[in-house]
Structures are given as structure tokens and as C-alpha cells.
N, C-alpha and C positions, 0 to 999 in steps of 0.2 A: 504494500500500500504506500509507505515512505517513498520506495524506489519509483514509483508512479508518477509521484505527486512530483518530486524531484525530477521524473523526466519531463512534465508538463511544463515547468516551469523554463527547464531550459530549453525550450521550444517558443514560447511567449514573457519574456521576461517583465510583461504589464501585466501581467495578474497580478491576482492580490496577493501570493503566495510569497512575494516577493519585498513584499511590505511587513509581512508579521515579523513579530518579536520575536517567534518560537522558530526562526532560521538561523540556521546554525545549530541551535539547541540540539541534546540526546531526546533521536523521539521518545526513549522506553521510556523519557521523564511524563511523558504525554499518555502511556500504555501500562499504569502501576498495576501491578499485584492487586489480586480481587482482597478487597479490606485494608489495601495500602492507602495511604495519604492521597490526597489532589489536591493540597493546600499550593505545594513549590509548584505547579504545571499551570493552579488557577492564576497564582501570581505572576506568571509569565503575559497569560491571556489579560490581565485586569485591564491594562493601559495601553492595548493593543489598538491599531487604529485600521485595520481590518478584521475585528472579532467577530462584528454581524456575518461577513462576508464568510469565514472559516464556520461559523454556526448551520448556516444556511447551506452551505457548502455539505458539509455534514445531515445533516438535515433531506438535502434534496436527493442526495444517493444512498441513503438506509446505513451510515457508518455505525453501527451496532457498539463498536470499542472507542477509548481512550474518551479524551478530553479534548472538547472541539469548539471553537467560539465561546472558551471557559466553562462550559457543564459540562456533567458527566453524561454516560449512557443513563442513568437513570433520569437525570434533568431532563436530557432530552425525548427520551419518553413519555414524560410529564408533559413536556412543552407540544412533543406532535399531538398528544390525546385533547392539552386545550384547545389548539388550532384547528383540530375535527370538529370539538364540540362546536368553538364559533362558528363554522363552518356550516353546518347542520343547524341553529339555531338561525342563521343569516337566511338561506336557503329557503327556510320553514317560515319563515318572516315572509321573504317575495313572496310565497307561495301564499299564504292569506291576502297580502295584498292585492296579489293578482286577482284573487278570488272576491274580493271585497268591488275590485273595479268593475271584473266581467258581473256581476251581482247588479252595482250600479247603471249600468251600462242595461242592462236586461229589464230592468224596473221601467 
């Protein structure tokens, strides 16, 4: 995955990849031990000025491991389940409204 990321990079040197804090860094610092710390890997992400981008990043191809836009797998779990539920509450929203219109519209 490192080696990936790494060969993207030197292929497009304007991504954001190129920007983070966490370049150069040891990824295993990014990949702890299940019940090890993420205190040192979050401190690297805090001040980062592409964190949304590594998040999303994360996020948008299913990265299951490590530390990515400063959460953990478990945060971001949490974070994809909010974003369904807004999603589905959004959704459910148009869909009365629609229903509210064609209503008016029929009256």
C-alpha cells in the first residue's frame, strides 16, 4: 500500500501526498499494533495541511488499516456510518418533499 502510494506520487508530484507531514515519516508509525498507541501518528496528522485530503482519501477506497487524515479504522467507521445516516435522512427529506409538491400540485 506504502509502495503504491509512493509510486503515485512520483508520477504526479501535485498531489497532496506531497504536502503531508507524514512524508518521510516510518509508515509502521501510521500501522500500530492492535491496542498500541495512535497518540505519536495523530500528532503527526494534527497540523497537517492536507488531512481532509488523506481522510477522504482513505475514506473513498475502503483503507480498513492505520491512521489516515488523523482517525483511526475505528473513527472512520464511525465517520462512514454518520455520513450514510445523513445521507439517508437527506434522501428521505427530498422524498417527502417531493411528495408534498406532487400532492400540491394534484389538489
Amino acid at each position: 500500500m506504502i509502495e503504491m502510494l509512493a509510486l503515485q506520487i512520483s508520477k504526479d508530484p501535485g498531489r497532496w501526498q506531497t504536502r503531508a507531514n507524514c512524508l518521510g515519516v516510518d509508515p509502521d508509525l501510521f500501522f500500530p499494533e492492535r491496542g498500541a498507541s495512535t497518540r505519536e501518528a495523530k500528532s503527526v496528522c494534527s497540523g497537517c495541511e492536507v488531512k481532509d485530503d488523506c481522510l477522504e482519501y482513505a475514506l473513498s477506497n475502503g483503507e480498513k488499516f492505520g491512521i489516515w487524515g488523523g482517525l483511526s479504522e475505528r473513527e472512520r467507521r464511525r465517520l462512514r456510518r454518520q455520513r450514510a445516516l445523513a445521507r439517508k435522512a437527506a434522501e428521505q427529506e427530498q422524498q417527502e418533499q417531493a411528495a408534498i409538491i406532487a400532492s400540491a400540485q394534484g389538489a
